[in-house]
C-alpha beads as a LAMMPS data file, in Angstrom:
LAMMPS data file: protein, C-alpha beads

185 atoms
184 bonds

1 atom types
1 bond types

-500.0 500.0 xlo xhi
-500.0 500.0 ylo yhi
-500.0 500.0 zlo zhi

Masses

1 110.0

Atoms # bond

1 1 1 134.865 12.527 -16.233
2 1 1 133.835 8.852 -15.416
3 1 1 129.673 8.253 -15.306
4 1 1 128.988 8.836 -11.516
5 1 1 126.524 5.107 -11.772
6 1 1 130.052 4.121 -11.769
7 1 1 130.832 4.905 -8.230
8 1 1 126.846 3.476 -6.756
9 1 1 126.094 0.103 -5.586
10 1 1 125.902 -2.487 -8.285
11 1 1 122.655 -3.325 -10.161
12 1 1 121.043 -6.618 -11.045
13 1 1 121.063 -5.291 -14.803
14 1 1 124.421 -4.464 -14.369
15 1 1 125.360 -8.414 -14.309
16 1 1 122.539 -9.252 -16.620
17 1 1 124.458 -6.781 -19.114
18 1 1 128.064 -8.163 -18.732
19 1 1 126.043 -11.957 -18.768
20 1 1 124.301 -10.990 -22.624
21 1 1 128.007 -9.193 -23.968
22 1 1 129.970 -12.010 -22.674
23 1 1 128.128 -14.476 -25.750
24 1 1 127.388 -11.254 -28.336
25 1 1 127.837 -8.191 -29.961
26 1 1 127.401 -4.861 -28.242
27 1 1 124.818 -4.243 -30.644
28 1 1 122.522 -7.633 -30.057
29 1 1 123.611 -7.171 -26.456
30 1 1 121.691 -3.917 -26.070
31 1 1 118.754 -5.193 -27.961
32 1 1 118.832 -7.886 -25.228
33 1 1 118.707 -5.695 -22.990
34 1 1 115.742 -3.484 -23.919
35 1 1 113.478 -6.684 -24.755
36 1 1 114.169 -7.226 -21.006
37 1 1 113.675 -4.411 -19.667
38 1 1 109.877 -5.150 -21.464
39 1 1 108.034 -7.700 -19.738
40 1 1 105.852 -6.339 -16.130
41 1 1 107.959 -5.895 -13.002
42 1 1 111.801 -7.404 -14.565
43 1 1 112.433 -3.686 -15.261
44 1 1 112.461 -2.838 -11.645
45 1 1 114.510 -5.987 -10.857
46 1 1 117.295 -4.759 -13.244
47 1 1 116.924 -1.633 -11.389
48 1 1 117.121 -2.752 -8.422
49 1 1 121.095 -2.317 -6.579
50 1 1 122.805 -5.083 -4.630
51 1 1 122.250 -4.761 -0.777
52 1 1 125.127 -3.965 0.847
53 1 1 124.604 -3.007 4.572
54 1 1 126.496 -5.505 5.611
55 1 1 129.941 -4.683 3.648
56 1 1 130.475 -1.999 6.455
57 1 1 132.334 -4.871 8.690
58 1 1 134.925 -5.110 5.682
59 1 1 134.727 -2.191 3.543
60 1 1 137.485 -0.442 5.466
61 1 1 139.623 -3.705 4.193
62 1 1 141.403 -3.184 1.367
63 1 1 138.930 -5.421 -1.535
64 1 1 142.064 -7.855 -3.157
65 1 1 142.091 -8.609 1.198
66 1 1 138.977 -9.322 1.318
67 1 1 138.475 -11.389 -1.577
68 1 1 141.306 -13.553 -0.495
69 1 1 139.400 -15.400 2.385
70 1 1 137.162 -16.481 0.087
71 1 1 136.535 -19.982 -1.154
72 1 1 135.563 -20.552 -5.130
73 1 1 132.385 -22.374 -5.591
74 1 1 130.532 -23.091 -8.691
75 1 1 127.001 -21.956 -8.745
76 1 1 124.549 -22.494 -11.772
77 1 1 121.307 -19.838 -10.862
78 1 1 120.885 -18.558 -14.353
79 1 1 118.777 -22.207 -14.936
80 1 1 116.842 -21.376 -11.296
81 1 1 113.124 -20.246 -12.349
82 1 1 110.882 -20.706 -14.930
83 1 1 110.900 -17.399 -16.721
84 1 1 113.343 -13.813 -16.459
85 1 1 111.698 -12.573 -13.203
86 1 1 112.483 -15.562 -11.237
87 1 1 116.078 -15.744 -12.603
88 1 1 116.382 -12.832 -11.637
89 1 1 114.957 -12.533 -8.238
90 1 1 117.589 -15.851 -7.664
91 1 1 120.532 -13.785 -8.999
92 1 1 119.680 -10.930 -6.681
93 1 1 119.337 -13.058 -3.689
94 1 1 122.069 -15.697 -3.934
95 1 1 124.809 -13.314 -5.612
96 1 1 124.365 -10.196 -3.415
97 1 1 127.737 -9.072 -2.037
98 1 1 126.018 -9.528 1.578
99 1 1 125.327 -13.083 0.337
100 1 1 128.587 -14.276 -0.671
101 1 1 130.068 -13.042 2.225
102 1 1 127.801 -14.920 4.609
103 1 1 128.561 -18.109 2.425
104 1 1 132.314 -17.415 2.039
105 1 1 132.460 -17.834 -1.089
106 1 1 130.760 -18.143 -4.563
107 1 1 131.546 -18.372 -8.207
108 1 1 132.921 -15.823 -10.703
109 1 1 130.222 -13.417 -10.435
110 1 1 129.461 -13.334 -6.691
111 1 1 133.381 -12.386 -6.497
112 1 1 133.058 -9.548 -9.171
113 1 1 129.689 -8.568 -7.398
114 1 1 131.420 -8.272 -4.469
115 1 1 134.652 -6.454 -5.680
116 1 1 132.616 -3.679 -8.085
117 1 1 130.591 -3.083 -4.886
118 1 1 133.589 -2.734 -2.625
119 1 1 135.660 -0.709 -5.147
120 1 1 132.389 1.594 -5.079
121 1 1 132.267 2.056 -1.563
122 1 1 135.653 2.994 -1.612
123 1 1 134.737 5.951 -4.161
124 1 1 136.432 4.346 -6.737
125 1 1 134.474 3.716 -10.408
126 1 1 134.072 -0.051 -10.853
127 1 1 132.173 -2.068 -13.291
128 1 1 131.654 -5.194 -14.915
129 1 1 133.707 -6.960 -18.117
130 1 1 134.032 -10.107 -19.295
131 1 1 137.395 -11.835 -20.274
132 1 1 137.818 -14.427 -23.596
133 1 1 134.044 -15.039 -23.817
134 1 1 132.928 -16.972 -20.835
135 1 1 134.167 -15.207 -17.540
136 1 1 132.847 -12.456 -15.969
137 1 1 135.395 -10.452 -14.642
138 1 1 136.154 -6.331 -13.139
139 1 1 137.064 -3.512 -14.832
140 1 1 138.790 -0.495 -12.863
141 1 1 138.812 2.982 -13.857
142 1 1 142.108 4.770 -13.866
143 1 1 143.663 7.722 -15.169
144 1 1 146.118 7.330 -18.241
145 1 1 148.393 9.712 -19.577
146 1 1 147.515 13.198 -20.826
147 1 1 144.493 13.309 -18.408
148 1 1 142.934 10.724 -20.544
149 1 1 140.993 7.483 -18.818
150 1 1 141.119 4.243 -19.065
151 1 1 140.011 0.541 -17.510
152 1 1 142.020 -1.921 -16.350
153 1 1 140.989 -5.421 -16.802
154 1 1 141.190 -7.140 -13.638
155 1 1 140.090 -10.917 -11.999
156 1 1 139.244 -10.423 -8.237
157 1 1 139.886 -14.149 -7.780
158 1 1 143.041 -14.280 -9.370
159 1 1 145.501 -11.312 -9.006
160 1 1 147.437 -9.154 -10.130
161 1 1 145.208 -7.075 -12.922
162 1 1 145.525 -8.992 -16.262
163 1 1 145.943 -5.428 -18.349
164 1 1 144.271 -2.843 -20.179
165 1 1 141.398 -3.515 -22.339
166 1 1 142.649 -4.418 -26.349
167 1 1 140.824 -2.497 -29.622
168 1 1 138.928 -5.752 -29.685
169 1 1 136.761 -4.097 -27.382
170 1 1 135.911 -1.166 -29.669
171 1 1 132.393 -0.314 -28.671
172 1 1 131.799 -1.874 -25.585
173 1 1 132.520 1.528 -23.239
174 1 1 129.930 3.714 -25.450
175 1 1 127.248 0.150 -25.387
176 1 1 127.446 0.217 -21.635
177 1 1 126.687 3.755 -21.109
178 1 1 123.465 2.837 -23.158
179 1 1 122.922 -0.076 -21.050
180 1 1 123.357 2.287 -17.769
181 1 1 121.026 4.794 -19.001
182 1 1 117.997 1.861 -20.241
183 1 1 118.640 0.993 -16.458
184 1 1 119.123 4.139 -15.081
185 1 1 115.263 5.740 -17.053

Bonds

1 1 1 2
2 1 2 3
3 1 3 4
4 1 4 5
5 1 5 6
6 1 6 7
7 1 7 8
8 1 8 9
9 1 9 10
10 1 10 11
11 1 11 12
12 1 12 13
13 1 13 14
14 1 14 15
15 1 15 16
16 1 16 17
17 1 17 18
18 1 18 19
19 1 19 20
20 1 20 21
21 1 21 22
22 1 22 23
23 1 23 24
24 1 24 25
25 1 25 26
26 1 26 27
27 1 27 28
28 1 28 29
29 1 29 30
30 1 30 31
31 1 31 32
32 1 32 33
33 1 33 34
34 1 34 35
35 1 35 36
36 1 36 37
37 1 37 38
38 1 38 39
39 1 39 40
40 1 40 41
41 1 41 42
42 1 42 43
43 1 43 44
44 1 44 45
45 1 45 46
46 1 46 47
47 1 47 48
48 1 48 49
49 1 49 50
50 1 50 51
51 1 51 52
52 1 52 53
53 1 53 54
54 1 54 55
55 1 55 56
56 1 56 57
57 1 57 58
58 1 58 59
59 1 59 60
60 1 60 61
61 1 61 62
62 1 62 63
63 1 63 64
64 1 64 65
65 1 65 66
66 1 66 67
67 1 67 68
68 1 68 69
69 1 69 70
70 1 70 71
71 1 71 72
72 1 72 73
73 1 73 74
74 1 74 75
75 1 75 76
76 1 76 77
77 1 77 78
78 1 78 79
79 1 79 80
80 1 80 81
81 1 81 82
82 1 82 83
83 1 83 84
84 1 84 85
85 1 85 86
86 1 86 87
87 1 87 88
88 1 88 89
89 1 89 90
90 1 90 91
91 1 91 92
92 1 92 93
93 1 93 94
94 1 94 95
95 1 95 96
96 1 96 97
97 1 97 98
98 1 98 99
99 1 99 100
100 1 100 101
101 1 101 102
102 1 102 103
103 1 103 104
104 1 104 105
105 1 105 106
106 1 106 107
107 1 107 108
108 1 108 109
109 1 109 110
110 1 110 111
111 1 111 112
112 1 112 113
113 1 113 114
114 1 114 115
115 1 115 116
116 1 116 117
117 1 117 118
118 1 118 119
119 1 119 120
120 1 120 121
121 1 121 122
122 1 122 123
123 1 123 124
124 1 124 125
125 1 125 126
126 1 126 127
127 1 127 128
128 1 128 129
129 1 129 130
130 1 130 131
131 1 131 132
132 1 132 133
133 1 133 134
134 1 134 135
135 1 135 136
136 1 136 137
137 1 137 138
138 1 138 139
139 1 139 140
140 1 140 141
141 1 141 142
142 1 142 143
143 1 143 144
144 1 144 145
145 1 145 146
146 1 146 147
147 1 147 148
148 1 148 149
149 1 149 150
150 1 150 151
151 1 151 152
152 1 152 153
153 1 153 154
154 1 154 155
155 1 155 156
156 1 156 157
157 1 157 158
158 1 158 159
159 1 159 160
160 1 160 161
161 1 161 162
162 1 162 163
163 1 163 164
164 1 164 165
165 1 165 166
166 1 166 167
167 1 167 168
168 1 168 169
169 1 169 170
170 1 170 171
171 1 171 172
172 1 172 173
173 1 173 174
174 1 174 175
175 1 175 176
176 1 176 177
177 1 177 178
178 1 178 179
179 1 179 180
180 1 180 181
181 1 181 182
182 1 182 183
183 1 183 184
184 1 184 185
């Protein structure tokens, strides 16, 4: 049975936790992740899900379609603010899926943004991964042999899927349950 916070609109912490696994450990990742969930009013901003009222125009589309008329560009927001809260509140605002769709285009994350919240629409359990260190990337839910599960590693700006996830990755399914339920308290 796949975690049903798989199949709702995409949080803020969500990207903040495939941002801190990217560079580290599960382990240092989570403790990341509780520090900020600490200071006053960042835990609701991790909380807080992507808008997406305005996905409705292209959610009947299938997402690979829709991702396809977009344009790559390279945007740096995790150096906008001062301290976590306003990095955050930039993130929310300038990656939304609603966002990126308005500005046709955006960088690695807006597209992933975009695609986990499509896929979701669609009723089908999305969430975030990162691929050789520095790129954030999708990760699709699908059923494997012997009514087992398993997630497909996939690039929404560059298809097809690039494969299953490797042992490498030992860990990182049971750390972002963790993560979910820190967000999800």
């Amino acid at each position: 049975m796949v975690n049903p916070l798989y199949l709702t609109p995409p949080t803020v912490g969500e990207l903040c936790w495939a941002s801190l696994i990217r560079n580290e450990s599960p382990l240092f990742a989570l403790a990341k992740m509780r520090s900020l969930l600490g200071p006053v009013g960042v835990p609701n901003l991790l909380r807080e899900q992507f808008a997406m009222d305005e996905l409705c125009n292209v959610v009947e589309q299938e997402p690979n379609d829709v991702l396809r008329g977009l344009t790559y560009i390279e945007l740096d927001l995790l150096t906008t603010g001062d301290n976590a809260f306003e990095q955050l509140a930039a993130v929310q605002s300038f990656l939304s899926p609603n966002a990126t769709l308005r500005r046709g285009g955006g960088d690695c994350k807006s597209f992933v943004i975009l695609y986990v919240a499509l896929q979701r629409a669609k009723g089908r359990a999305a969430r975030f991964g990162t691929y050789e260190g520095n790129h954030i990337i999708t990760e699709l839910d699908v059923e494997g042999g012997c009514n087992s599960r398993m997630w497909l590693r996939h690039d929404p700006r560059w298809f097809p899927l690039t494969g299953p996830l490797t042992n490498s990755d030992e860990g990182y399914s049971e750390a972002y349950e963790i993560a979910l339920d820190m967000l999800n308290q």
